[in-house]
VMD Tcl script that draws the C-alpha trace (Angstrom):
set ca {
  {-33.45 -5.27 -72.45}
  {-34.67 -1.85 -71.47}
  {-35.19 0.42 -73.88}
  {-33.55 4.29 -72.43}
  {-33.80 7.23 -74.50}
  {-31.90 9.85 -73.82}
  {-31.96 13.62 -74.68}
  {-32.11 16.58 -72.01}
  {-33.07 18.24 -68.98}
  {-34.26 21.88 -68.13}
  {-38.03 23.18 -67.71}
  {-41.11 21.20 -66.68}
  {-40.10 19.55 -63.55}
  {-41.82 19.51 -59.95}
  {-45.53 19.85 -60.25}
  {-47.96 16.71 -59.83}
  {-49.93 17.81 -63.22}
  {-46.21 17.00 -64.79}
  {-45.66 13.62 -63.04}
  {-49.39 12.95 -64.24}
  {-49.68 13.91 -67.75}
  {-45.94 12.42 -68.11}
  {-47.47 8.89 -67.15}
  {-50.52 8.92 -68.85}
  {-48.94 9.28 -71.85}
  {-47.66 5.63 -72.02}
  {-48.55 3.23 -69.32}
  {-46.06 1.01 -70.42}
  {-43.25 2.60 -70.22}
  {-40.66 3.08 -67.92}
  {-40.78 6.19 -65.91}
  {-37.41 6.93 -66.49}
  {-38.31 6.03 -70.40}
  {-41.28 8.99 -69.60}
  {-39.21 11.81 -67.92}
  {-36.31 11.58 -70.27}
  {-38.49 11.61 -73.26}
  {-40.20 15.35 -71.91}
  {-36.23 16.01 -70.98}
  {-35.20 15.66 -73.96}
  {-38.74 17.71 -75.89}
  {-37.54 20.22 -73.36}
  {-33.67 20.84 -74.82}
  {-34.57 20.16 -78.23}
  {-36.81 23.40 -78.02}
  {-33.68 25.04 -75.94}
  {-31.19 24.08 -78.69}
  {-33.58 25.56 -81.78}
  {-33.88 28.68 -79.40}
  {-29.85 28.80 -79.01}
  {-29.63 27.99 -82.28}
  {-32.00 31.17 -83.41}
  {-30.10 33.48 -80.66}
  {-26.73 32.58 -82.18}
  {-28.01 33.28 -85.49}
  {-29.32 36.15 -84.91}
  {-26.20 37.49 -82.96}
  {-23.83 36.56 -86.03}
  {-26.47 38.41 -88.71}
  {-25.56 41.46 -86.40}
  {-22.10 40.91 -86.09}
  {-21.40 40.33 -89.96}
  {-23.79 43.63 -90.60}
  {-20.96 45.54 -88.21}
  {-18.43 44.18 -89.89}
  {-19.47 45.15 -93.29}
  {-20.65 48.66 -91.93}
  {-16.81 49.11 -90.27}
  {-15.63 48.05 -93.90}
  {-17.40 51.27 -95.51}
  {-17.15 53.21 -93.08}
  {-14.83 56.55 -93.83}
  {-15.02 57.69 -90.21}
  {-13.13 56.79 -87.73}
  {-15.20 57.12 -84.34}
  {-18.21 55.82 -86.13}
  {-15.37 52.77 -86.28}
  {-14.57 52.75 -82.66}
  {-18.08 52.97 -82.04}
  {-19.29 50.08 -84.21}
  {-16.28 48.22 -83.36}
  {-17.39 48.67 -79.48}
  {-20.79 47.49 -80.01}
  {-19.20 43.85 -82.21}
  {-17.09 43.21 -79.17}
  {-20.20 43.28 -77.00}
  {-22.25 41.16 -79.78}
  {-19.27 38.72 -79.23}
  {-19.64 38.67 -75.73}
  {-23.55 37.98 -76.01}
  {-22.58 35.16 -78.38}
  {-19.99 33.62 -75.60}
  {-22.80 34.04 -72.97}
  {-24.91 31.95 -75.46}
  {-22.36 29.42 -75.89}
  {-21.63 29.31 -71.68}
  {-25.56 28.64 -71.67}
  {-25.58 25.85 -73.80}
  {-22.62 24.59 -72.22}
  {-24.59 24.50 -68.73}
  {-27.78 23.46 -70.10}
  {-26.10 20.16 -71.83}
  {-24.21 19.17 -68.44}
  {-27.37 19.36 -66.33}
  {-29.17 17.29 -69.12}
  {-26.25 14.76 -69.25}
  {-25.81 15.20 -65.86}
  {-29.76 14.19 -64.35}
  {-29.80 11.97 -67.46}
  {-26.89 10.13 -65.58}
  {-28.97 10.28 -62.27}
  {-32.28 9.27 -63.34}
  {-30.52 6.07 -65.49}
  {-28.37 5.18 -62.39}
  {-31.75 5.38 -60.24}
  {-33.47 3.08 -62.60}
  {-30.46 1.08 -62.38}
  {-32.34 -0.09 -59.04}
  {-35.43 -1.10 -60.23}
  {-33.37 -2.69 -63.00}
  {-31.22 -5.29 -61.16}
  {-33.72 -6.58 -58.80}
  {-35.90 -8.57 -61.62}
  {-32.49 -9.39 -63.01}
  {-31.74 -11.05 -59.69}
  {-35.01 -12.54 -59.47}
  {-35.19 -13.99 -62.85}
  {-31.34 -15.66 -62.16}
  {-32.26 -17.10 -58.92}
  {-35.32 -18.23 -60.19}
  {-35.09 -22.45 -60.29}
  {-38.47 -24.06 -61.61}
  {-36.12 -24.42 -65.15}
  {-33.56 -25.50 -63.15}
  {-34.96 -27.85 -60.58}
  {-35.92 -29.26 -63.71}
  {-32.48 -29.86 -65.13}
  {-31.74 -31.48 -62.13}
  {-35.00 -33.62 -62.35}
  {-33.85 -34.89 -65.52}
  {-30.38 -35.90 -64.52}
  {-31.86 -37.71 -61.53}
  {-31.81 -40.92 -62.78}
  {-34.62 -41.99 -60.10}
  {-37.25 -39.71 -61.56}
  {-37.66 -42.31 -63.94}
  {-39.99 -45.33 -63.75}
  {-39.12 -48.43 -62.95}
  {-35.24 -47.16 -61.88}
  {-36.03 -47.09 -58.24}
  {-37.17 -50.91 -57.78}
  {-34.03 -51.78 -60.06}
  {-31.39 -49.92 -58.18}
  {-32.46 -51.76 -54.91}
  {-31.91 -55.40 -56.94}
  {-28.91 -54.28 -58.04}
  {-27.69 -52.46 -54.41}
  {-28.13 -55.98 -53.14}
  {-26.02 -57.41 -55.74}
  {-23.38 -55.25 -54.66}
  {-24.14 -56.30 -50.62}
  {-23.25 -59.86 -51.91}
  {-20.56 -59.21 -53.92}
  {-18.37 -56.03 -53.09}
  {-15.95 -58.32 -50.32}
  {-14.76 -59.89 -53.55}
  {-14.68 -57.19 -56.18}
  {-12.47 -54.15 -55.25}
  {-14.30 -52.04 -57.73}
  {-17.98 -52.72 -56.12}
  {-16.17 -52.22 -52.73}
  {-15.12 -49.10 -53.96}
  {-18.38 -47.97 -55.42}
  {-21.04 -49.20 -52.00}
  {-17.90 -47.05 -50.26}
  {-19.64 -44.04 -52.95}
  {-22.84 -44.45 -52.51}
  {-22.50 -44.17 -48.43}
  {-20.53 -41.16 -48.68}
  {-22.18 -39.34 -51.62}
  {-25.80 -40.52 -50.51}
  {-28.68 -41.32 -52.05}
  {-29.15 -40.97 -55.51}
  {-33.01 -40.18 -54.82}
  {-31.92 -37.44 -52.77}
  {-30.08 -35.54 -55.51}
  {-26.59 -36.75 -54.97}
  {-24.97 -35.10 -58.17}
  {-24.96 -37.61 -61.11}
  {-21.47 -37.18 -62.75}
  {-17.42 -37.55 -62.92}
  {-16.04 -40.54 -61.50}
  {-19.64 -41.59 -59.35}
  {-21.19 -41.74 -62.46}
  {-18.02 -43.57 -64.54}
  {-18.42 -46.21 -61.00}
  {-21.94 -46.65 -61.41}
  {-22.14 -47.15 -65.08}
  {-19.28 -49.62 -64.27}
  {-20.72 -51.52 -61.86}
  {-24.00 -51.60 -63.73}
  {-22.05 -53.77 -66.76}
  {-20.54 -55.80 -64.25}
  {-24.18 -56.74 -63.04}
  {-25.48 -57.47 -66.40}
  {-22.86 -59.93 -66.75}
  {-23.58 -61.94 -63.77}
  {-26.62 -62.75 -64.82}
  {-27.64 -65.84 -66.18}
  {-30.13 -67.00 -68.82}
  {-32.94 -67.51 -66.12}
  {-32.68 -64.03 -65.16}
  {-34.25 -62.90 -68.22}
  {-36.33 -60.83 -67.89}
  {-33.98 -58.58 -64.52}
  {-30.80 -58.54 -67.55}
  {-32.97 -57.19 -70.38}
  {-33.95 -54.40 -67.38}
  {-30.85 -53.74 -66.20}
  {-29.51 -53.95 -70.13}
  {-32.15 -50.66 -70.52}
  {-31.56 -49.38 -67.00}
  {-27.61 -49.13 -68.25}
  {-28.35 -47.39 -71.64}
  {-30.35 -45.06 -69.35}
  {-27.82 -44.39 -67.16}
  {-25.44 -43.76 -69.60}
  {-27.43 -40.97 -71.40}
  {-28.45 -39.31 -67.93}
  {-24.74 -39.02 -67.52}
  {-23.62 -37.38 -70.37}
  {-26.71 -35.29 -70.02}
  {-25.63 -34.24 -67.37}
  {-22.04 -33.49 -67.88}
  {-23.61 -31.25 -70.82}
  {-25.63 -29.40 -68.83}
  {-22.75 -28.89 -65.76}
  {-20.79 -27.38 -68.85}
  {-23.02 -24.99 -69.25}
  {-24.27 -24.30 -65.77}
  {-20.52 -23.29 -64.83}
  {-20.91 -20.23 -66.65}
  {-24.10 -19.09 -64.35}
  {-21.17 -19.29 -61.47}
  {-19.38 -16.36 -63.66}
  {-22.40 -14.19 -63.85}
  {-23.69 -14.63 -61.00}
  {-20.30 -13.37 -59.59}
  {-20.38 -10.37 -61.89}
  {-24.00 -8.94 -61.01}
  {-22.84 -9.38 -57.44}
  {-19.93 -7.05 -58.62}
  {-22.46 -4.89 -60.29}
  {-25.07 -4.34 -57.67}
  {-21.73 -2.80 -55.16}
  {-20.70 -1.02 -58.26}
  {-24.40 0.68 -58.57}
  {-24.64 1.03 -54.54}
  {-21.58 2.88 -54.49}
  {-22.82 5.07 -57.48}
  {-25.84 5.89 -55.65}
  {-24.03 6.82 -52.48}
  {-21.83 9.30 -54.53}
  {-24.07 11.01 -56.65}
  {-27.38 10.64 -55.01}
  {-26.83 10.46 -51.07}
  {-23.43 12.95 -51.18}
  {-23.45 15.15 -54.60}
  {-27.77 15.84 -54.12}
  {-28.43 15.16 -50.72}
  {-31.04 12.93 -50.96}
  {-31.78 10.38 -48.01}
  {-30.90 6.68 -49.13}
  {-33.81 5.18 -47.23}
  {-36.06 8.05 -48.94}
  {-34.52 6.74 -52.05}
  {-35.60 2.99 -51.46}
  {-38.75 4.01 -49.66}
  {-40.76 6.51 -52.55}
  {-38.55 5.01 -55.88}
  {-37.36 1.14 -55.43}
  {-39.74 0.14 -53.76}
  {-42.95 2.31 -54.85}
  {-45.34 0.52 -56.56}
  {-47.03 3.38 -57.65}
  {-45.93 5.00 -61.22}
  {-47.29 8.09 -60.74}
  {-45.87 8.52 -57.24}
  {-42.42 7.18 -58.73}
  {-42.84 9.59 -62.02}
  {-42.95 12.58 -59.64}
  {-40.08 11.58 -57.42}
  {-38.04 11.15 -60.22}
  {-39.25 14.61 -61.40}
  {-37.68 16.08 -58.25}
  {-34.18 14.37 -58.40}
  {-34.03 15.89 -62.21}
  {-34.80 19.25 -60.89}
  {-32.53 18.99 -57.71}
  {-29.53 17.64 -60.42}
  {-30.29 20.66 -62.44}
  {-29.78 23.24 -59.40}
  {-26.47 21.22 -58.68}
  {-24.95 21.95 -61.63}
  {-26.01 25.79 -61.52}
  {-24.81 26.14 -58.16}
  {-21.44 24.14 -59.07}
  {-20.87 26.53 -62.05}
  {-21.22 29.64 -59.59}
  {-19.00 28.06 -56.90}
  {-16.50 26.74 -59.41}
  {-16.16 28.60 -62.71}
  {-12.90 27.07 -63.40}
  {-13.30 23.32 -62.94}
  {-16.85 22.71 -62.31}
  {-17.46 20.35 -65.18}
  {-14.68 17.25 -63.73}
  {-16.55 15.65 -61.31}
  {-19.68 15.43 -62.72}
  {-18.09 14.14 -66.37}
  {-16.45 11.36 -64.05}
  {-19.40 10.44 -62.44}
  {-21.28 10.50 -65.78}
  {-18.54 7.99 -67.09}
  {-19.19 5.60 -64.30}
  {-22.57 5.54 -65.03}
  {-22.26 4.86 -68.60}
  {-19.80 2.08 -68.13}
  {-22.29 0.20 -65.33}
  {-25.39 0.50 -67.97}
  {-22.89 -1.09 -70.69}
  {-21.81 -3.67 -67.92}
  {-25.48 -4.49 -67.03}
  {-26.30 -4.82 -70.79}
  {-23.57 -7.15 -71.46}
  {-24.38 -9.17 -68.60}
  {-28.03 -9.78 -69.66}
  {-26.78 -10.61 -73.09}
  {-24.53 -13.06 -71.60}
  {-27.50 -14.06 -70.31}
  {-29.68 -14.88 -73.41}
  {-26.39 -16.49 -74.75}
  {-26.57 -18.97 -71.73}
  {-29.96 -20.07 -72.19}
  {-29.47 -20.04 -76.47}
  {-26.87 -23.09 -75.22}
  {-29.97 -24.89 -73.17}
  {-31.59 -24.98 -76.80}
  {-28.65 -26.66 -77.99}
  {-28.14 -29.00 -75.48}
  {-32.14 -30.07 -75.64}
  {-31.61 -30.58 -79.28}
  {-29.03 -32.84 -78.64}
  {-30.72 -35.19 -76.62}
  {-34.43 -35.02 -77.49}
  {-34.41 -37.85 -80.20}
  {-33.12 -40.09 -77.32}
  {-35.47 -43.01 -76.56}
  {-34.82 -42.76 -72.96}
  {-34.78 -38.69 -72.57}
  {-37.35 -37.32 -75.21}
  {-40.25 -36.79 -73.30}
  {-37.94 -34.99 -70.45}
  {-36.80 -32.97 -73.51}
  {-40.27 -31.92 -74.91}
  {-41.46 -30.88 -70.76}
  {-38.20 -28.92 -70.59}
  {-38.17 -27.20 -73.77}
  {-41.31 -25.80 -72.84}
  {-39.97 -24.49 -69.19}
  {-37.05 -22.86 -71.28}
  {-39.60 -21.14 -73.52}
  {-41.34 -20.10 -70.64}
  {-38.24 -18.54 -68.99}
  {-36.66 -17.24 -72.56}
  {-40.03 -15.57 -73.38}
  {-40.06 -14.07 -69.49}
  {-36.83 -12.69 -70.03}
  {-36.83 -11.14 -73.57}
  {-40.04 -9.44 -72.35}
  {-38.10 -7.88 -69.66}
  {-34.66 -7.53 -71.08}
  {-33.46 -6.38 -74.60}
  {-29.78 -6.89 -74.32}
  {-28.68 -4.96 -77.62}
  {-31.47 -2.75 -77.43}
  {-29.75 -1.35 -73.99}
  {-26.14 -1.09 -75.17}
  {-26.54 0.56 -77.79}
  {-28.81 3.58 -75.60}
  {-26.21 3.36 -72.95}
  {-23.52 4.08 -75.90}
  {-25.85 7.02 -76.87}
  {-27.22 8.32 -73.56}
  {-25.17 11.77 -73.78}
  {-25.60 14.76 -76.23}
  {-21.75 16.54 -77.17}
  {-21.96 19.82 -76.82}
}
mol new
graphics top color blue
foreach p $ca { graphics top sphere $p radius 0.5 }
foreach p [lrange $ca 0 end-1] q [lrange $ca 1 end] { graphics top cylinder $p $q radius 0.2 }
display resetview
């Protein structure tokens, strides 16, 4: 779905030359995609420098150790031994550093994916409310989309007129068609209205006679028509009751990401929720939205400096549960657009199934081409396993 890369956080943030040479490196990618790809240039050149520091410390250390080991006096010892225990406590200080510099990495990488979160969900919502595909699903179980099923019906309506005070059955199924409505008008084509109808369809075919040649040999195809609409449809209502499922669970996820965004953005950085919307969600601008983003990363970085000052002992909780949170609803959202994909992989199926039917190809070859539409749309938008597997990875260990 989206690709996210994730690495760190530290120098390089507020200027507009940043926000501009970030962009114009790749146009086409995501501004988060662009600030957490110079975050994480910037701690991979912190963690060689840590990683030289350190080094160089513990050269020092084991050249102390190995002088105290020759060493025949005893406050050249003391001495030696005074200057390894402040070695040491360089090293620590190194180690506290890195400590700090990978929380405000995870900790804006959190942030920044949470914030893209927002620009993430809307096309989602979009794409699944979107109903040209779907209006023509219902097209094609509409059995009065199809020629010559209109003029039919109203011949056969009136054989029903004539003949439902004698038949409890037709009785029953005029009683449908009053309080269902008209089948032009959408009235849904399945269960027991359908069962009726199909019924009361053979029952027509059998009144008629030899001289009504040419109106049984109609209603003979107009039956057979019916028939596959119907189980075309049931099909497809199979499948469309798992939309009802995720439609329920991006509901769930767009309070879940509100509420994340009130916690972390609105009361942990202080950032104004209808600044938020105005100069990220809704900015069409990249550059504009590159720079903004820019800024949170630097005010996340200051957060955690100023939380490790305030709170030596137990700065790190609340920020490692709020980076969990975020992890979990990018894995959510990534399993719900591959639920996705898997949803319209069934339409595939179900078009297979019915497009070497006399009465339903041609519907099949138009709406095979209005799935390939919407599957292309989506997979050019979403990569489902591409996403899970960068939301598994989207924090460095210290």
């Amino acid at each position: 779905m989206h690709k996210i890369y994730f690495a760190a956080l530290f120098v390089f943030f507020g200027s507009i030359s940043a926000s501009a040479q970030l962009y114009s490196e790749d146009q086409s990618a995501s501004v988060t995609e662009q600030v957490l790809k110079e975050l994480n240039r910037e701690r991979s050149l912190l963690s060689q420098n840590l990683e030289f520091r350190i080094k160089e410390i513990d050269t020092k250390i084991t050249n102390l150790d190995e002088s105290i080991r020759t060493s025949n006096s005893a406050s050249e010892k003391v001495e030696k031994l005074l200057e390894r225990v402040k070695f040491l406590e360089q090293r620590q200080e190194e180690i506290d550093k890195n400590t700090v510099s990978v929380y405000k990495y995870n900790y804006s990488s959190a942030v920044l994916n949470l914030a893209s979160m927002e620009r993430e969900i809307k096309p989602l919502s979009l794409f699944n409310s979107s109903r040209e595909f779907y209006s023509t699903l219902d097209k094609v179980s509409n059995p009065m989309n199809y020629e010559g099923y209109q003029q039919w019906f109203g011949k056969f309506k009136g054989y029903i007129e004539e003949e439902k005070e004698d038949d409890a059955k037709l009785e029953a199924l005029n009683h449908m068609l009053q309080v269902t409505g008209d089948l032009a008008k959408g009235t849904p084509f399945t269960g027991m209205f359908a069962g009726s109808l199909i019924d009361g369809i053979s029952q027509f075919v059998g009144s008629l006679n030899r001289r009504d040649k040419e109106l049984r040999e109609k209603s003979i195809k107009m039956l057979k028509l019916t028939t596959s609409i119907s189980q075309f449809t049931h099909d497809k209502d199979l499948i469309e009751t798992e939309w009802e499922g995720i439609n329920k669970n991006l509901n769930e996820l767009k309070e879940l990401q509100q509420e994340a965004i009130e916690d972390n953005l609105v009361e942990i950085l202080g950032i104004s929720r209808n600044g938020f919307t105005e100069k990220f969600t809704n900015e069409t601008d990249a550059k504009k939205r590159t720079q903004y983003i820019l800024d949170i990363s630097k005010i996340a970085e200051n957060k955690i400096v100023e939380e490790r000052k305030t709170n030596p002992e137990n700065w790190k909780q609340e920020y490692h549960d709020q980076m969990l949170t975020v992890q979990n609803l990018k894995i959510r959202f990534g399993m719900l657009t591959f639920r996705i994909l898997e949803n319209l992989e069934k339409y595939e199926k179900l078009i297979a199934k019915y497009e070497n039917d006399p009465f339903l190809k041609d519907e099949m070859k138009n709406l095979r081409l209005k799935l390939d539409l919407v599957r292309n749309s989506f997979e050019s938008t979403f990569n489902p396993q591409e996403y899970i597997r960068a939301s598994n990875e989207m924090y460095i260990v210290e």
